[in-house]
N, CA and C atoms as an extended XYZ file, in Angstrom:
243
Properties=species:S:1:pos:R:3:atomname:S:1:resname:S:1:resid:I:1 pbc="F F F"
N        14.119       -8.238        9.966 N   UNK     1
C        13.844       -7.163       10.904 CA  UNK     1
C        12.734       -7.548       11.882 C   UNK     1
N        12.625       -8.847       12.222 N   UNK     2
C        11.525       -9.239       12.822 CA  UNK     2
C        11.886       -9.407       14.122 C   UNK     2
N        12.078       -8.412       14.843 N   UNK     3
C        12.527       -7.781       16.744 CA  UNK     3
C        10.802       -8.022       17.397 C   UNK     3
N        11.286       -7.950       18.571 N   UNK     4
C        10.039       -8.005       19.535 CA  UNK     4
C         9.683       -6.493       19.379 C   UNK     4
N         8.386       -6.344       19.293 N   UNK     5
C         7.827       -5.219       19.127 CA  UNK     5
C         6.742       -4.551       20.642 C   UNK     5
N         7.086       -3.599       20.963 N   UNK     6
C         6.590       -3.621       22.109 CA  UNK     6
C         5.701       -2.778       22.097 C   UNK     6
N         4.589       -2.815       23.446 N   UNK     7
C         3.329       -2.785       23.239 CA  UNK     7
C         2.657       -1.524       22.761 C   UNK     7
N         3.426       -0.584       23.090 N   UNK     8
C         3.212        0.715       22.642 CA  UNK     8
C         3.706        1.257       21.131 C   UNK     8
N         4.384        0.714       20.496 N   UNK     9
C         4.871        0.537       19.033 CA  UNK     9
C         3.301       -0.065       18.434 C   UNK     9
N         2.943       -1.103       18.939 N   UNK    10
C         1.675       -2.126       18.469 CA  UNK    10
C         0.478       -1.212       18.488 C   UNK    10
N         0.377       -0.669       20.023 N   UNK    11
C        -0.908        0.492       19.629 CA  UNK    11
C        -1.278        0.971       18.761 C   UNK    11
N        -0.001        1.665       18.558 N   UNK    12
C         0.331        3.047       17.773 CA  UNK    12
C        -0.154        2.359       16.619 C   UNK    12
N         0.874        1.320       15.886 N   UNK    13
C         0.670        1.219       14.483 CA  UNK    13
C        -0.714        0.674       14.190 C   UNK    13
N        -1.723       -0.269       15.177 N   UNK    14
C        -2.999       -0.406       14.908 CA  UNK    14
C        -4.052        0.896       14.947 C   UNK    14
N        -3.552        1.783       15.492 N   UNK    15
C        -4.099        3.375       15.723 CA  UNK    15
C        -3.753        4.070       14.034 C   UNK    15
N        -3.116        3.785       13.397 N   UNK    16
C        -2.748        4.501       12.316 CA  UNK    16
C        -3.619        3.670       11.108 C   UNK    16
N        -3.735        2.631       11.501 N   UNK    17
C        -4.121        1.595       10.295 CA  UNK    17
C        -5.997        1.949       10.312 C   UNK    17
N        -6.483        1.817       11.517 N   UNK    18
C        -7.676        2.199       12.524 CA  UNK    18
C        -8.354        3.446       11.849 C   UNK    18
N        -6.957        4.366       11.703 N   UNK    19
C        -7.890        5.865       11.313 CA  UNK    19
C        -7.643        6.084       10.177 C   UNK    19
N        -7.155        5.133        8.744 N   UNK    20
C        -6.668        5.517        7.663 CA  UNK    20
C        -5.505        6.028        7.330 C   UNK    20
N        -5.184        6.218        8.307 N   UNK    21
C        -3.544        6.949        7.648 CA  UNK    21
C        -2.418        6.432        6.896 C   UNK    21
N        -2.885        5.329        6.379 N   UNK    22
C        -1.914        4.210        5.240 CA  UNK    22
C        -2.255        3.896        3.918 C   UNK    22
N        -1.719        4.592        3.191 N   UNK    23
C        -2.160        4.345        1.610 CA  UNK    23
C        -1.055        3.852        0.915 C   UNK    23
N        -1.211        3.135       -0.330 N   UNK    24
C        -0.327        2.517       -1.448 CA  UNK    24
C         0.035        3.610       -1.955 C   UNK    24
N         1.019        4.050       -2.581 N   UNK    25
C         1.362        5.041       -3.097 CA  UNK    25
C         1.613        4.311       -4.354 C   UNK    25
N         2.409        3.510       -4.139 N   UNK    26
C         3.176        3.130       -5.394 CA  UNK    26
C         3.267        1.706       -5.830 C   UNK    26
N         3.246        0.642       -6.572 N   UNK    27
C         3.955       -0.696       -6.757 CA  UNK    27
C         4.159       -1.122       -8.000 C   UNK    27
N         5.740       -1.832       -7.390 N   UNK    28
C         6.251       -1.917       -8.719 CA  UNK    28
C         6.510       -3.759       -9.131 C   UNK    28
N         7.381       -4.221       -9.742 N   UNK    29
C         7.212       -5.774       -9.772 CA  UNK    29
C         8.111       -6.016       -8.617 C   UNK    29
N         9.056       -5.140       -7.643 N   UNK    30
C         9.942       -5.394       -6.962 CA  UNK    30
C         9.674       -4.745       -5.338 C   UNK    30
N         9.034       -3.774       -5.533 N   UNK    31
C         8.643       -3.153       -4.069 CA  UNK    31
C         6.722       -2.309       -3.865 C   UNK    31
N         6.414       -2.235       -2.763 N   UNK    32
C         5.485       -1.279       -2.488 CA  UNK    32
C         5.742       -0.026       -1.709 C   UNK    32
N         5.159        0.882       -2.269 N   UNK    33
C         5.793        2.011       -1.589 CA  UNK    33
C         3.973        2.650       -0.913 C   UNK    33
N         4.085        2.881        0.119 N   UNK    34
C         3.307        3.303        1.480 CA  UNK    34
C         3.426        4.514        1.732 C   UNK    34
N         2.630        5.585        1.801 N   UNK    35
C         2.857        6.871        2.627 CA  UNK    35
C         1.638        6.234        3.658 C   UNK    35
N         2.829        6.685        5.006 N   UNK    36
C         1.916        6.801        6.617 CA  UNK    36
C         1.780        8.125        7.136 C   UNK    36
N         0.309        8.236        7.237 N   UNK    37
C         0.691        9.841        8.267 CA  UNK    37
C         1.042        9.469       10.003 C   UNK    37
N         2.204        9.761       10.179 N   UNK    38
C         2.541        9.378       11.598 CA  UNK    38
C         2.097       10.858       12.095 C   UNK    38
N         2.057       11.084       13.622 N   UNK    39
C         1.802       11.808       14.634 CA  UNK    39
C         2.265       13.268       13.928 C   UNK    39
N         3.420       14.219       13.612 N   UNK    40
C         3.973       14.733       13.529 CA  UNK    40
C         4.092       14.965       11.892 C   UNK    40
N         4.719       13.914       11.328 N   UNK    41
C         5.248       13.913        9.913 CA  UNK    41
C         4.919       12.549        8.657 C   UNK    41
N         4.406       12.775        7.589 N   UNK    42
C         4.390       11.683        6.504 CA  UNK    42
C         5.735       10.904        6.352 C   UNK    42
N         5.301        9.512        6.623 N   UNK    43
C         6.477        8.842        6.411 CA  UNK    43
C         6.716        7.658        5.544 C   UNK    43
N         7.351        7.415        4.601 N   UNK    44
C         7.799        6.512        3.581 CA  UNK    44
C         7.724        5.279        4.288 C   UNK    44
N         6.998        4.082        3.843 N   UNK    45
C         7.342        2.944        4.203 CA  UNK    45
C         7.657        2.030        2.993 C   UNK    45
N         8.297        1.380        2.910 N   UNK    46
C         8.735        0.036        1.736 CA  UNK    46
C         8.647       -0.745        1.586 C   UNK    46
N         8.110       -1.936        1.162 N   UNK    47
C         8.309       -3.710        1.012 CA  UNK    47
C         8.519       -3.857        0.089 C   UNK    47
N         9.879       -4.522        0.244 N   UNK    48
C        10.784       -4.821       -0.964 CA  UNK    48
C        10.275       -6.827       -0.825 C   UNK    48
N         9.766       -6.876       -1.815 N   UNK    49
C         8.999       -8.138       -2.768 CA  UNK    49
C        10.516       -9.078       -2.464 C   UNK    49
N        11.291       -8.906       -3.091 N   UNK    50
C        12.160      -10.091       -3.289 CA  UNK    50
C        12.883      -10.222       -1.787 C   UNK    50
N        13.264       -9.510       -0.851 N   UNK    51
C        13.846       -9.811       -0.130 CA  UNK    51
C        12.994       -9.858        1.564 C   UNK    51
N        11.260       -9.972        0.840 N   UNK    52
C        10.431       -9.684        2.084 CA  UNK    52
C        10.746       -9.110        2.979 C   UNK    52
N        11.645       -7.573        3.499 N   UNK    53
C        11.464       -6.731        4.273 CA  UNK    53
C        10.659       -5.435        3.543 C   UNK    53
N        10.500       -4.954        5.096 N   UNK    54
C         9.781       -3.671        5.484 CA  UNK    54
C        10.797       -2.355        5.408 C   UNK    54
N        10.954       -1.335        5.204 N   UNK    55
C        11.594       -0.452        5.689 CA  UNK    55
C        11.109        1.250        5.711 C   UNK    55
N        11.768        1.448        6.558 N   UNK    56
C        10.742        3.135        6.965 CA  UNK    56
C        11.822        4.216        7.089 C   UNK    56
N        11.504        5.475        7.230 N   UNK    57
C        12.378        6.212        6.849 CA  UNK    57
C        12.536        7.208        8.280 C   UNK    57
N        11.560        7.052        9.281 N   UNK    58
C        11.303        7.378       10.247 CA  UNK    58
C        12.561        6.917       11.470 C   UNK    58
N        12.808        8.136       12.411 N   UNK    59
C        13.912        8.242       13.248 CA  UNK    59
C        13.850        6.291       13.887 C   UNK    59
N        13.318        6.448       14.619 N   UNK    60
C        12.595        5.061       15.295 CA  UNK    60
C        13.443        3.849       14.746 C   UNK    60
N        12.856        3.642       13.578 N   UNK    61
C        13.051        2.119       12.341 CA  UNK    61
C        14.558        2.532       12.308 C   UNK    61
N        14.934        3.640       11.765 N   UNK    62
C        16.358        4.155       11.174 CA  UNK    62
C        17.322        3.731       12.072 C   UNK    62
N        17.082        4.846       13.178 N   UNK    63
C        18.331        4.388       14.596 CA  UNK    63
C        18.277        2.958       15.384 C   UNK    63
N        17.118        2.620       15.572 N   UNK    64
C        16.686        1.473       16.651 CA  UNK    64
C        17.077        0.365       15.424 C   UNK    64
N        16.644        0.436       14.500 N   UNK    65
C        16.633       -1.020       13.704 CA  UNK    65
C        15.835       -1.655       13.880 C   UNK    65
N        14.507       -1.428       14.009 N   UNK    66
C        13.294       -1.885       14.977 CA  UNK    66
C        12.091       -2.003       13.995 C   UNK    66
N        10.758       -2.420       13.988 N   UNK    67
C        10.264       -2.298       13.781 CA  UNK    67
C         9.094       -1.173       14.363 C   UNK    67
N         8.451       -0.466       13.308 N   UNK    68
C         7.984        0.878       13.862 CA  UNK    68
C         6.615        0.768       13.834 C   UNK    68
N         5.756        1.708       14.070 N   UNK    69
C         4.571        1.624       13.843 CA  UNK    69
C         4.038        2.118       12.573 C   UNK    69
N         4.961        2.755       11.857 N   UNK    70
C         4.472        3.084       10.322 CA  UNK    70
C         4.508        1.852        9.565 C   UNK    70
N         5.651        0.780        9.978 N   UNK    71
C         5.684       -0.677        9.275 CA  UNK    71
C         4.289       -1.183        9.834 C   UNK    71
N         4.449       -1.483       10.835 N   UNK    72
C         3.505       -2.370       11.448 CA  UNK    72
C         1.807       -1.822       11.062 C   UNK    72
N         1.672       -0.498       10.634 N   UNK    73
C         0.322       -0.056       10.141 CA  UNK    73
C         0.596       -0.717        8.791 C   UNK    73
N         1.669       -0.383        8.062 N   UNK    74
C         1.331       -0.785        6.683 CA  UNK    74
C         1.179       -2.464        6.183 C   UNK    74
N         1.663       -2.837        7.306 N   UNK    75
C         1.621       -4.605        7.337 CA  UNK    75
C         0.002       -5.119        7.597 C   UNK    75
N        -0.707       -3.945        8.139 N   UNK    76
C        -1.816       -4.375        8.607 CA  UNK    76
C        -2.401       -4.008        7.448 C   UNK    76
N        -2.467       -3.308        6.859 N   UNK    77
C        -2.743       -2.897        5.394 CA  UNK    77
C        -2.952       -3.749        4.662 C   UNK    77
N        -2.050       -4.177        4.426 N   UNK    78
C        -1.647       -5.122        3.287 CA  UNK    78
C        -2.646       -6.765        3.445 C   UNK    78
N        -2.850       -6.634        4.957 N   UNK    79
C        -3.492       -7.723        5.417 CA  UNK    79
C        -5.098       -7.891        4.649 C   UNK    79
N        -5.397       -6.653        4.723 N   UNK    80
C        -6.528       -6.174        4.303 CA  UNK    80
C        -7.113       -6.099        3.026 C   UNK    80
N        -5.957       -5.484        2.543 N   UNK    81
C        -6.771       -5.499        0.890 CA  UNK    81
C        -6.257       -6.419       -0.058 C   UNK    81
């Protein structure tokens, strides 16, 4: 799922990572599970371990096939701790 991500997607998801809005919820030996507070609504993010993708549950990621800014916060996340 690794699309060009454009610049306003990039904001956003460094804006979410920036103000906290990305926590671990969950991990298991096979995935991490992420709640993001996006703009509007809490949104599920995923990294599935064995097959190194991201996935989100958000209109954006879903329809576009894109990478979103709830991924891209939680990637920055992950960078971190």
């Amino acid at each position: 799922m690794e699309n060009k991500i454009s610049e306003e997607v990039r904001k956003k998801g460094q804006l979410i990572f920036k103000e906290g809005r990305v926590e671990k919820d969950l991990e298991t030996d096979k995935r991490i599970h992420f709640k993001v507070i996006g703009e509007t609504e809490v949104h599920s993010v995923i990294f599935d371990k064995n097959k190194n993708e991201f996935s989100c549950d958000c209109k954006y990621s879903t329809l576009k096939v894109k990478e979103c800014s709830h991924i891209l916060a939680a990637k920055l996340y992950m960078k971190i701790k």
